[in-house]
N, C-alpha and C positions, 0 to 999 in steps of 0.2 A: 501942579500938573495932574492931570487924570489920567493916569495910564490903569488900559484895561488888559490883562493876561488870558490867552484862551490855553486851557488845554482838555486831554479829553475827559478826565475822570478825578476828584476825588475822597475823601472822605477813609471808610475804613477798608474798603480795596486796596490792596497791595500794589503802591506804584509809586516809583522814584522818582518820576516827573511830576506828579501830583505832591510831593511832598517838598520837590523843591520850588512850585510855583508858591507853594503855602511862605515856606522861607524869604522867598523874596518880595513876597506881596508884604510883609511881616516889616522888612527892610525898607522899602521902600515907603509906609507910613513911616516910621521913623524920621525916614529922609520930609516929613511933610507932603505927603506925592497921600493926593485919592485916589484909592484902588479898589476897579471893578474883576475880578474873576468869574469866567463865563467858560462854564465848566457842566456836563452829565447831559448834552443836548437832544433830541427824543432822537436824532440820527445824525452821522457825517455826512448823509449824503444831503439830496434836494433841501428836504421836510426842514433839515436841521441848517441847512447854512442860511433857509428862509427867515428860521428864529430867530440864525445869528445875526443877520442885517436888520431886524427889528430891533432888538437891542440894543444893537451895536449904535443904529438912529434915535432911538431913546435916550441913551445915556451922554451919546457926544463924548466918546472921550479923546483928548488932546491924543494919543500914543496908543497901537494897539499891538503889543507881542505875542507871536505863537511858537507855544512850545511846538518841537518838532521832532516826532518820531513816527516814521510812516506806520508801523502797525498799531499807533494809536487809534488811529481811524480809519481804519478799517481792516477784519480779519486778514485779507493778505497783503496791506501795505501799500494799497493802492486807491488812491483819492483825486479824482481830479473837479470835483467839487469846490474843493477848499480854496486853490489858483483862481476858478473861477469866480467866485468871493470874493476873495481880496483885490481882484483884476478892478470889481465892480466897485470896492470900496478906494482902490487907489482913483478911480476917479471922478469918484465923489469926492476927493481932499481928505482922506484919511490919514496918519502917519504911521505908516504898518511897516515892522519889523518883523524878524526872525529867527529864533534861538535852534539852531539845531545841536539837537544831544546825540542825534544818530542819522546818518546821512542815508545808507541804501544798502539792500540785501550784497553782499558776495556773489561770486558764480559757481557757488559749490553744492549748489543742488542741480535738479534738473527742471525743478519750475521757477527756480530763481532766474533761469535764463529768457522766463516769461513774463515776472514780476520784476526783476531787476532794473530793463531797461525803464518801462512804467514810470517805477519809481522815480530812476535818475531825470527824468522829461519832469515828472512832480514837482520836485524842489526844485530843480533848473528857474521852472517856468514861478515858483515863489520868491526864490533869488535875483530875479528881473523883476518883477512885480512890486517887489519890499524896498523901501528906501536903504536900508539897512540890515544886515545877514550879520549874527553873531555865531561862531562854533564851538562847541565846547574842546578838540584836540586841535594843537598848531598844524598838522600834517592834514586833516582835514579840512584846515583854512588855507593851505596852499594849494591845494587842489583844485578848490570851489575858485579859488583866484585866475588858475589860468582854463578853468573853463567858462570861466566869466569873465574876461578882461579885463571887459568895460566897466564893470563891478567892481572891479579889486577893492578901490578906495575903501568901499561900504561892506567890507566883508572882516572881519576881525575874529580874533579868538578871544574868548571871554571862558575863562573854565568853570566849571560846576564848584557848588561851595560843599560842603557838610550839610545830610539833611537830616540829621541825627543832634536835634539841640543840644549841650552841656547842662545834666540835669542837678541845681547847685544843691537838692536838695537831698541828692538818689543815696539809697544805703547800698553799701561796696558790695557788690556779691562774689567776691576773690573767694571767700571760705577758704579753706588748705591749701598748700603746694603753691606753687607757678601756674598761672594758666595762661593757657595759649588761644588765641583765636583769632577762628577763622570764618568773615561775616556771611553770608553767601555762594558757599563756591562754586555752584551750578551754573552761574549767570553767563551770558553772552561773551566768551573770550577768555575765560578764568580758567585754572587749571587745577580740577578737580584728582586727575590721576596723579600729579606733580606731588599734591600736597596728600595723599595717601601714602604714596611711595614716601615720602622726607617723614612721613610719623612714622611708619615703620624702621626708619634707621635713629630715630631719637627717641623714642615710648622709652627706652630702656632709664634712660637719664630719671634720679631722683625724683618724687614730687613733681610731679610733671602727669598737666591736664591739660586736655584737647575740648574746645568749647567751639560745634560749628553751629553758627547761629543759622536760620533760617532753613533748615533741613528736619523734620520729625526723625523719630526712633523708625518710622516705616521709611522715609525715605532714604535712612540709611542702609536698611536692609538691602533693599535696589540696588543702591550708586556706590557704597561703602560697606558691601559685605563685612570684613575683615578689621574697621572701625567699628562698627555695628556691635561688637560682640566682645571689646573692648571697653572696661571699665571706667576707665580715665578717658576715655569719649563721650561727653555730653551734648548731645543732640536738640536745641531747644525749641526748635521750631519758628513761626513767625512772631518776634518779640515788635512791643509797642517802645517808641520813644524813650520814653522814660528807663525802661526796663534794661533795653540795651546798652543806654549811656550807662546806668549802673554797672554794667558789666564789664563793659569798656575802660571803665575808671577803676578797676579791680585788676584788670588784665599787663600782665609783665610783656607782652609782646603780641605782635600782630600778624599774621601769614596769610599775604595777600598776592601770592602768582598771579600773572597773567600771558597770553602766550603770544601776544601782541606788545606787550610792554607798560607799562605803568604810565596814568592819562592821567587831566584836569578832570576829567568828565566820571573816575573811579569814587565814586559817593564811599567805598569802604574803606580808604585810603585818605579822604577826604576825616571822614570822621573819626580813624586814627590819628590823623593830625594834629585835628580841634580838639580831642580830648587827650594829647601828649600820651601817646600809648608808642612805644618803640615799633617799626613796621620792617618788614623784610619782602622784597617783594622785586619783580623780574624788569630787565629791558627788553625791548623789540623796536620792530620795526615804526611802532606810532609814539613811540616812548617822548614826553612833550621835553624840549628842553629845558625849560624850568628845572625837572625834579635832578641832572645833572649836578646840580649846588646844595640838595636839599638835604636835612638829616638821614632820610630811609637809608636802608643795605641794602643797595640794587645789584642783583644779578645776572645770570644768564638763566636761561631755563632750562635749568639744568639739577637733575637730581642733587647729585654730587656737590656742586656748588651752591645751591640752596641751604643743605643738611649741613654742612661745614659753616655756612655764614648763621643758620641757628645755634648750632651747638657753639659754638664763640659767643655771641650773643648771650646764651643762656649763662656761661662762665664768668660774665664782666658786667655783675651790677652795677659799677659806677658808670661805666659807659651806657647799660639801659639809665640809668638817670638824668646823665647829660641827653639823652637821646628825647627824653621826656619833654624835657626845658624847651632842649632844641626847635621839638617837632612842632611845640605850640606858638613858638616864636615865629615862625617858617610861615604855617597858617595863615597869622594874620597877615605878615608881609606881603603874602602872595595871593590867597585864596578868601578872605575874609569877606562876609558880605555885605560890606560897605564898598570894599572892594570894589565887587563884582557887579551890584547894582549898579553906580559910581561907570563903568566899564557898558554898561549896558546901554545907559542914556547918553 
């Protein structure tokens, strides 16, 4: 089969979706499947969807999937371009699908109350269009279900894999002590003030270091005064593949808050999985049922009960070891991208 993946961007830009389309284009030859990726287009709007139906008629490919996050395509999330595209290529005989990793802004600004609905009309009118709608959170495929009835069938939850490969070759960069990390915690839903406050009640504990990746030494200044200035806070900024798994492979634990709750679609959680690293990390409201069975220490988000399930944690090596075994066994059961391809087609 020839399946072609659109998405917007990528290469050495920093982007999650760009690096999971790379993962699964990767999967999918394995699986024997030709793979086109159409990707960096001169625009989302006219100019660029004009390309993309050139190509898209050059190459003929059997399956076409678009990853899906409205501020890919355009600065505020608003594209009605792309519907109209696919409108054009569903009937020409295309087979176009839909991966959403992120559905539509909140009402918790005051121009989201402009962009929001936009949005929700956007993927609606993709979701009708696409033979098939895949989501990365089960609460988000329930949703799309009864706003689409007539859809349901063709709507499924398929979760995000690990886009952080296992690097077999990487040297450990554990150096001294226990280290602790924590991958990004700025990101969309994370809980940056959670996990400042929880280092403040555990800094004290032995040999004990705090490694937040994807943040510099300035941006700690801004967001984490009080870590900033903090010795056993290592700040390293944006690390490459390789780099990180090294890290990861080194690291006795993981602190992954979120203030929604713990998803398929959490690539940091994901990649503590794949690479058996013990994770601690919160429930909510999108919390996918899967992780109810899975190895993590799931919480509340809650100071108090976050700080208490580390500090136990930090006391019971043999439990982070079985937790190690556990979590990579977990992984492939669930999350693996054979998986998930496998899930996609």
């Amino acid at each position: 089969m020839h399946i072609c993946l659109i998405t917007s961007r990528l290469g050495t830009r920093r982007c999650g979706v760009g690096d999971y389309t790379v993962r699964l284009a990767e999967t999918f030859k394995l699986m024997n499947h030709r793979v086109t990726i159409l990707s960096d287009l001169p625009s989302w709007g006219l100019i660029g969807m004009l390309r993309l139906w050139r190509e898209l008629n050059r190459i003929k490919p059997d399956l076409v999937i678009l990853q899906w996050v409205p501020f890919l395509y355009h600065r505020f999330g608003v594209n009605f371009w792309i519907p109209l595209c696919f409108f054009a290529l569903r009937c020409r005989g295309y087979r176009l699908q839909i991966m959403v990793h992120e559905m539509w802004v909140p009402y918790t600004r005051a121009q989201y109350f402009v962009t929001g609905p936009l949005q929700r009309l956007s993927l609606l009118l993709l979701i009708v269009i696409c033979h098939k709608t895949s989501v990365s959170i089960e609460a988000w495929t329930k949703q799309l279900r009864k706003l689409v009835p007539w859809k349901k069938a063709k709507i499924h939850w398929v979760p995000v894999g690990s886009t952080v490969p296992v690097a077999a070759q990487a040297t450990r960069r554990d150096g001294s002590g226990i280290l602790l990390v924590s991958i990004n915690p700025m990101g969309s839903g994370k809980g940056p003030e959670l996990l400042q406050k929880v280092w403040e009640r555990i800094r004290q504990e032995p040999n004990l270091r705090l490694l937040v990746i994807g943040l510099t030494q300035d941006d700690a200044k801004k967001f984490f005064p009080a870590l900033a200035e903090d010795k056993n806070c290592i700040f390293t900024g944006f690390l490459g593949h390789q780099e990180l798994s090294a890290y990861l492979q080194g690291a006795a634990m993981l602190l992954a808050p979120f203030v929604d709750g713990v998803t398929g679609r959490r690539t940091s959680i994901m990649a503590g999985l794949e690479h058996g690293v013990p994770a601690i990390t919160t429930r909510g409201f999108l919390m996918d049922e899967v992780f109810e069975k899975s190895p993590l220490v799931i919480c509340r988000y809650d100071v108090d009960e976050f700080s208490a399930a580390v500090l136990e944690l930090l006391r019971d090596p043999v439990r982070r070891q079985a937790m190690a075994s556990a979590s990579k066994a977990f992984y492939d059961q669930h999350f693996s991208w054979d998986r998930i391809a496998n899930s996609l087609l």
